[in-house]
N, C-alpha and C positions, 0 to 999 in steps of 0.2 A: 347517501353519497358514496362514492367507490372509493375503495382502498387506493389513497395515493403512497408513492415510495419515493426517498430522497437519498440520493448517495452522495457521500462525501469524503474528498483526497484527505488526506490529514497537512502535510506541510506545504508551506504556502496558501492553504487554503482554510482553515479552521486555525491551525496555530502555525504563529509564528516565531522561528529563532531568535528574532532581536527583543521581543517581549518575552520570551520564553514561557509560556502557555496560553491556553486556547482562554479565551476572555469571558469575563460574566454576560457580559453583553452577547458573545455567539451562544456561551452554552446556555442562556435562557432563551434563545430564538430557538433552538433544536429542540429542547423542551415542551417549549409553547408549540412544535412542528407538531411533538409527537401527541400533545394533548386535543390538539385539534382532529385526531384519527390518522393521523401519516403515520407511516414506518419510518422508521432515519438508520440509514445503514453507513459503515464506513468500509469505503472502497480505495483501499492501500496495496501499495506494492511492497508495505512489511508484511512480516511471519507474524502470528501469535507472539510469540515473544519480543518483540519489539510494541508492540502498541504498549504505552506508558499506562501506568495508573492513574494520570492525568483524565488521559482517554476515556479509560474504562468506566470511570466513574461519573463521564456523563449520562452515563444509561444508554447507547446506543441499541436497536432492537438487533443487529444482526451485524456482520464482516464478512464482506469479500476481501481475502488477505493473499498475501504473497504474490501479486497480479494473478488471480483470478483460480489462485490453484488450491484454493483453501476455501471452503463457503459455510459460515456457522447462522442461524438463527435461534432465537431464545435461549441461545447456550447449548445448541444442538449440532453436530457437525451435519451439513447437507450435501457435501462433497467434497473429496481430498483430492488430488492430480499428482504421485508421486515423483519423482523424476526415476528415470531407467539406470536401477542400482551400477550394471556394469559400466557403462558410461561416467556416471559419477566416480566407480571407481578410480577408472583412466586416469579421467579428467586428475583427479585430487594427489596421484602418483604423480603426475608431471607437474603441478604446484609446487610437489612438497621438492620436486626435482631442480624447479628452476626460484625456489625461496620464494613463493607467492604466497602471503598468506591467505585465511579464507574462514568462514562460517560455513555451515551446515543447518539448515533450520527442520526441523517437524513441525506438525499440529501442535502441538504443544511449546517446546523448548528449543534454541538454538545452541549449538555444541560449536566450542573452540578452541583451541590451543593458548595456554594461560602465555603461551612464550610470543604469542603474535601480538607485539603489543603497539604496534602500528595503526591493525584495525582495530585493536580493544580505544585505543589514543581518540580515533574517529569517533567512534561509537559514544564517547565521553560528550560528546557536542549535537548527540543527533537524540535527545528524548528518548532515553530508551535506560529501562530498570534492569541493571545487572543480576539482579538476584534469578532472571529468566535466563542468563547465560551459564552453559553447564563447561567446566573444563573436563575435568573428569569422566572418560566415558568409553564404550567399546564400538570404537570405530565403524569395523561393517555392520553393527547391528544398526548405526547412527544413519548410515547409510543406505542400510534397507528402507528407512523411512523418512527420505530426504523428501521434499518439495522444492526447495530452494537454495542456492547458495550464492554468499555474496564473498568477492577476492579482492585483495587489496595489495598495490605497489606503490612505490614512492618516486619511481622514474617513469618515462616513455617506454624506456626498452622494458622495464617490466609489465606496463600496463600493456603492450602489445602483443608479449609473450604469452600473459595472462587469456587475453581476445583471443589467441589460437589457439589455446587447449581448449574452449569451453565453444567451440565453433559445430558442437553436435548439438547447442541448446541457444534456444534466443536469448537477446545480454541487451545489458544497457552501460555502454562504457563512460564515465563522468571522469575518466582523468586520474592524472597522479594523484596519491595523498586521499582518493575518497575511494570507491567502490564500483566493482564489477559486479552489476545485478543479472542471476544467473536462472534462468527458468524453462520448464517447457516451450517448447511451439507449439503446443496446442492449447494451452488457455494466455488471458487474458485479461483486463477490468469486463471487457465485453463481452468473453465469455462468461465469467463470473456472474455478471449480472442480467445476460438471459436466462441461466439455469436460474436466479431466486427467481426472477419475474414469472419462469414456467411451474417451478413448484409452488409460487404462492398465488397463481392464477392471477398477476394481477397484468393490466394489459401494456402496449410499451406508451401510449399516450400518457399514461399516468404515473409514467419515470422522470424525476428530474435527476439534476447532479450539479454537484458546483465542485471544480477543479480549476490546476492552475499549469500542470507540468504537461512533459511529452508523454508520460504513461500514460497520462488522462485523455487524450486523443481516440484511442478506440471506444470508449467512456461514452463520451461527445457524443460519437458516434452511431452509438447504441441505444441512449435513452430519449425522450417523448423531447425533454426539454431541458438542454446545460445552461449554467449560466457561469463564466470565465470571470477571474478572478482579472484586477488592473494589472495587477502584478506575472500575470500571466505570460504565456510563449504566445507569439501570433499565431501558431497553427490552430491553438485550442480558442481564442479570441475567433478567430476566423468561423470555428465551429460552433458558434455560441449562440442563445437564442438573443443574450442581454448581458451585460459586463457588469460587475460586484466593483464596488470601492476595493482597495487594497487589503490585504489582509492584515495589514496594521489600523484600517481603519473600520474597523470591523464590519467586512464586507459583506460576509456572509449573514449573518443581521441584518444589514440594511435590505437586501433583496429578501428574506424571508418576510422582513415586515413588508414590501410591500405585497407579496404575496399573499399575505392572509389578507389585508387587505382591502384585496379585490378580489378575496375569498377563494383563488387558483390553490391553495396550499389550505 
C-alpha cells in the first residue's frame, strides 16, 4: 500500500483552549494513524518554540512550522525560509519607535524582551513552554536568523501602526490584545507541504489534512483530501472534502476512525 500522509493545525483542531490539551481519544487516533503506515505531520503557523511539550510528546513524524517556513522530519530540518535580515531590521527600529512590542522566532528558539510583558501576558493562554523563550540575547545576530515574528498592541491605533511597518512581509492581523503574525510571501502551509510531499516522493492524492482557521485555507488547498473541523471558518468548510465534529468533541478521532475503517487511512 502507498505511503499516506496526514497534516494537522494544532488549535482548534487537535487541541482545544477550553479543555486545555489535545485528548486521549485524538492522540490515540494519531497513533493508531501512524501504526497503520501514515506519516502524521503538524502543520502550524507556530515556530519550534512555541509547539508545547504537550505536542511533542505525541510523536508526530515531521512539522511544517512557522506557516511553512520551517520544515523538520524525523528530527531533521528539510528546509528553513529566513526572512530578509535588513527588512527585519527596519521593520523592528520602528516597533521599538512606535512601542509595539514583538517576538523574533528561529529554528530553534523565540527571543523577547523580558519588559514586553503584554505579549509575554498572551503568550500565558496560548500553550506555549517558556523555557523555549530567550530574553537575553544579541540582537542582530537574532536577526540574522529570524523566520518569523509575531507583534503585539493593546489599541487600534497601535495595531494599525503595527500593520504598516511589517507591510514588506505577509501578516495576519487578529486585533488588539492578541498578535500580528509576521512572515514571508513566499511560503506558506502550502508551500510547506509541497516541499515534504516532493522530498518524500509521496503523491498529492495521498495527502490529507484536518484544520479549522484561515491559515489552513491554502492547506485545503493543497492536499488530496481536507477534512474541516464544525468549529471551523466557512472558507475552510467550503474547502472541505467532509466536516469533523468539534474540537471539543473530539473530532479529529471521529473522522480518523472512520477512515480506517473504510481502510482510506
Amino acid at each position: 500500500m502507498d505511503r499516506k500522509i496526514i497534516f494537522f493545525d494544532i488549535d482548534g483542531t487537535i487541541f482545544s483552549s477550553r479543555i486545555g490539551k489535545v485528548t486521549d481519544r485524538v492522540i490515540s487516533g494519531i497513533r493508531q494513524a501512524q501504526k497503520r503506515g501514515n506519516l502524521c505531520f503538524i502543520a502550524s503557523g507556530r515556530p519550534k518554540a512555541f509547539i508545547a511539550r504537550n505536542i511533542k510528546e505525541i510523536g508526530f513524524d515531521g512539522y511544517v512550522l512557522a506557516n511553512g517556513a520551517h520544515i523538520q522530519y524525523g528530527g531533521r530540518d528539510l528546509g528553513v525560509c529566513y526572512l530578509d535580515s535588513e527588512k527585519v531590521r527596519t521593520m523592528c527600529s520602528r516597533f521599538q519607535e512606535g512601542n509595539i512590542q514583538y517576538i523574533l522566532s528561529t529554528p530553534a528558539y523565540s527571543y523577547i524582551d523580558s519588559r514586553f510583558t503584554g505579549l509575554l501576558n498572551f503568550y500565558r493562554k496560548c500553550n506555549i513552554d517558556f523555557e523555549n523563550l530567550v530574553h537575553e540575547f544579541d540582537r542582530e545576530d537574532v536577526i540574522s536568523r529570524t523566520l518569523k515574528i509575531e507583534a503585539w498592541a493593546d489599541t487600534e491605533k497601535g495595531v494599525a501602526y503595527a500593520a504598516d511597518c511589517c507591510r514588506e512581509f505577509a501578516s495576519e492581523i487578529h486585533g488588539p490584545g492578541e498578535t500580528i503574525e509576521i512572515y514571508n510571501k513566499t511560503v506558506s502551509k502550502a508551500t510547506g507541504i509541497q516541499n515534504v510531499l516532493e522530498r518524500l516522493n509521496i503523491p498529492v492524492e495521498n495527502s490529507f489534512c484536518f484544520g479549522d482557521g484561515p491559515n489552513d485555507i491554502e492547506m485545503f488547498q493543497t492536499v488530496g483530501h481536507g477534512f474541516a473541523m464544525e468549529n471551523g471558518v466557512a472558507e475552510v468548510k467550503e474547502l472541505a472534502r467532509a466536516l469533523c465534529p468539534d474540537v471539543e468533541k473530539d473530532g479529529v478521532a471521529v473522522k480518523l476512525g472512520e477512515l480506517f475503517e473504510k481502510n482510506i487511512l
